[in-house]
C-alpha positions in Angstrom: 79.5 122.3 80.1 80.2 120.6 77.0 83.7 120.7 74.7 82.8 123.9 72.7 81.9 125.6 75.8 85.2 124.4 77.6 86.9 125.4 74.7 85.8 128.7 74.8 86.3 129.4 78.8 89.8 128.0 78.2 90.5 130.2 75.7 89.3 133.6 77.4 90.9 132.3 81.1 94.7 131.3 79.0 94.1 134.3 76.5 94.8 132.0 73.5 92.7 132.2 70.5 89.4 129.2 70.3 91.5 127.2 67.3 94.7 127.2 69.5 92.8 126.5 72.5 91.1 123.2 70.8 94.4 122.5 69.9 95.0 122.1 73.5 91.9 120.1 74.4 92.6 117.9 72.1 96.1 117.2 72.0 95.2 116.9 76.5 92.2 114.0 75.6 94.4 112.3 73.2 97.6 112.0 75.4 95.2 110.8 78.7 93.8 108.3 76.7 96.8 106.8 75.3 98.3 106.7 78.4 95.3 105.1 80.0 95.4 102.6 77.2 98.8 101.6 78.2 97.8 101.1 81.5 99.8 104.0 82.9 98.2 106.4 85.2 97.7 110.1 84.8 98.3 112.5 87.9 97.6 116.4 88.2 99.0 117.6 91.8 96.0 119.0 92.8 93.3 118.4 90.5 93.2 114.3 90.3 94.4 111.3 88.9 93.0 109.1 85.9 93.9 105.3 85.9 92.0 102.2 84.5 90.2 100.0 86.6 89.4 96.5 86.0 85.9 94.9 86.7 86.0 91.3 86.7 83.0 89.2 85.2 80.0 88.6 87.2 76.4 87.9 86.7 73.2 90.1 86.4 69.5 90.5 86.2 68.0 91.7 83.5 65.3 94.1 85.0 62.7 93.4 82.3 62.6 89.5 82.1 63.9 89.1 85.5 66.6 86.6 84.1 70.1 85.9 84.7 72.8 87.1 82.2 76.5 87.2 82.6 78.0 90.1 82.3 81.7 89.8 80.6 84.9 91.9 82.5 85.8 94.9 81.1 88.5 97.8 81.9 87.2 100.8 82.5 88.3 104.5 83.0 88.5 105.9 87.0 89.3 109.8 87.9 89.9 110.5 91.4 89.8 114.0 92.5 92.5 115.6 93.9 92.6 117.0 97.9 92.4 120.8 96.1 89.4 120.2 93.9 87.5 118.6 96.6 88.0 121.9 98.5 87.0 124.1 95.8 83.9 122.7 95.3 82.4 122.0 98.5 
């Protein structure tokens, strides 16, 4: 499923109309992410939580040449699902 399709099965499940239901998927992706850039965490009872992870620096192997590289720490986004969406999709 990609955004127009979520789009569209959010707005026949809710009712609203495609434009206000964009509005809606949008104004949800922009607030997770500027939370998450803040470093706070984002919880839906039920469904999961988004937070930020942290992966600290550490070498690698380039596959092709065989040779070492370093590989720089970088934040990165984390969703864990929630006890009720792990049920549903089992």
């Amino acid at each position: 499923m990609n955004k127009a399709d979520l789009i569209s099965a959010i707005a026949a499940e809710s009712g609203l109309n495609k434009a206000d239901a964009k509005k809606a998927v949008d104004a949800f992706v922009a607030t997770v992410t500027k939370a998450l850039k803040e470093g706070d965490k984002v919880s839906l009872i039920g469904f999961g939580t988004f937070s930020v992870t942290e992966r600290s620096a550490r070498t690698g192997i380039n596959p092709a040449t065989k040779a070492t590289i370093s590989i720089p720490a970088k934040k990165a986004a984390k969703f864990k699902p929630g006890a009720e969406l792990a049920d549903a999709i089992k």
